[in-house]
C-alpha positions, 0 to 999 in steps of 0.5 A: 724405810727408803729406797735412796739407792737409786740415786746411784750415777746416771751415765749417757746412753751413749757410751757404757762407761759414762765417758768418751776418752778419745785422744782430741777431743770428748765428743760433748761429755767431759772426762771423770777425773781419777780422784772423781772416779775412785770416790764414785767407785766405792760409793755403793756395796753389793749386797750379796757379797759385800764388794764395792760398786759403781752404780746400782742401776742405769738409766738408758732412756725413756725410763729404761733401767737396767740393774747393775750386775756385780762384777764378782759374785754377777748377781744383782749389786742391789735387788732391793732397789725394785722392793717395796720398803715394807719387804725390806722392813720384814727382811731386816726384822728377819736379820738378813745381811743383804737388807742390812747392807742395802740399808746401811750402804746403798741407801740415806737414811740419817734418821739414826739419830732420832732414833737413838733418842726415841728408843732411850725415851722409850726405855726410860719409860719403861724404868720409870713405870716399873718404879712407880709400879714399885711403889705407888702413892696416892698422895695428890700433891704436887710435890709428889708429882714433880719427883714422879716427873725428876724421876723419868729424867733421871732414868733417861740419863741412867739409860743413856749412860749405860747405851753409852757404855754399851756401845764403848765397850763393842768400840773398845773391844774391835779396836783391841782387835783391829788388826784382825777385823780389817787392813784399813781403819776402821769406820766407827762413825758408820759402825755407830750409825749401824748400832743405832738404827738396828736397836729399833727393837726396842720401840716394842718396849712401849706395846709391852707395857702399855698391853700388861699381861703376865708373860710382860717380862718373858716379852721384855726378855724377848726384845732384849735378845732380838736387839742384841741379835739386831746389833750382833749382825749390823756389826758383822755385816758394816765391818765384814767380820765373821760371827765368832768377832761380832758375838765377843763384840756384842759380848763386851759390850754387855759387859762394860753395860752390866759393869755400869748397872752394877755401878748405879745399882751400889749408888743408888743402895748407899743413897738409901742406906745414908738416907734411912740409917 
């Protein structure tokens, strides 16, 4: 995890506003234009209250910084920026807000998409060492081996659809009620790069069956509920919406994923009876 929050704007020292507005002349520093501004405004989030900021620190000089206080809740705009990154981990893993927001907003971190493909890899293992668990052969033929191999394939597209109807459940549902979440558009690009950088949980999937034991199920059952508690606050913290909205949002999602479960399951039951009549 990084703390890329410190690139943040690095005005002079000289003037507290970073620009010199004098009637002739700049004095050597040239003067932001408002459309420059405005986009510089909201660049960064408060992680206390969840109010745009300017900058999350200023350097003075000599490596004076100073931390940005938050013009409306004046705590720290981002405390975090001073914290080792395996506090921030621990702060995430705990689902503290004010790490979510730092991570999701105050830093650049694009990882997100690697992520999402190492998870559904992880994922698909584990479907696909539960199926042969199921049922092992001893056959040493190749052609066993290459299905073995089809069938790890297989479970990651099954995997990848049903996180696809996961998340398009959790979208349809905020845009139903986009009216309620927010006055502006909604922004599902960050609400999806959100989703997938806290279903990191599911990386302990690979420990839990790598180490069997008899609680493996409850263990699973476990890192299901701690990924669902992940996504549930990554919503409520990027669209600033109150927990009754994320939990029916998480809860959509759910349902549109078990509806696709359902789905595979009843095709994979008639394959098996058209396949053995």
């Amino acid at each position: 995890m990084s703390t890329d929050g410190r690139c943040g704007l690095r005005p002079g020292k000289g003037n507290a506003e970073g620009v010199t507005t004098g009637k002739g002349k700049t004095d050597g520093v040239a003067v932001t234009p408002p459309t420059a501004a405005a986009s510089a405004s909201c660049q960064y989030r408060c992680i206390e209250c969840n109010q745009e900021a300017k900058e999350l620190y200023r350097d003075y000089s000599h490596g004076v910084l100073k931390i940005t206080i938050c013009k409306s809740c004046q705590k720290p705009v981002d405390k975090y920026i001073e914290y080792d990154p395996v506090i921030i981990l621990i702060n995430a893993i705990l689902c503290r807000a004010q790490a979510y927001r730092h991570i999701l907003f105050n830093t650049k971190i694009n990882m997100h998409g690697k992520l999402c493909v190492f998870c559904l890899l992880c994922e698909a293992y584990l479907r696909w060492w539960q199926l042969q668990d199921s049922s092992r052969s001893i056959d040493p033929d190749d052609f066993i081996r290459y299905a073995k191999e089809w069938d790890f394939y297989r479970m990651f597209a099954v995997a990848s659809l049903e996180q696809t109807a996961y998340f398009t459940g959790i979208f349809t549902f905020l845009w139903v009620e986009r009216p309620i979440t927010a006055k502006k558009t909604l922004n599902f690009a960050l609400l999806l790069k959100a989703l997938l950088l806290s279903s990191y949980g599911k990386l302990l999937l690979i420990p839990a069956v790598i180490w069997e034991h008899d609680y493996t199920p409850l263990c699973l059952r476990l890192i299901k509920v701690f990924v669902l508690t992940s996504n549930f606050q990554a919503v409520r913290v990027t669209l600033n919406v109150n927990r009754k909205l994320s939990f029916l949002a998480i809860l959509s999602g759910l349902l549109v994923e078990s509806a696709m479960v359902y789905f595979f399951q009843r095709m994979a039951l008639a394959v098996g009876s058209d396949c053995h009549p």
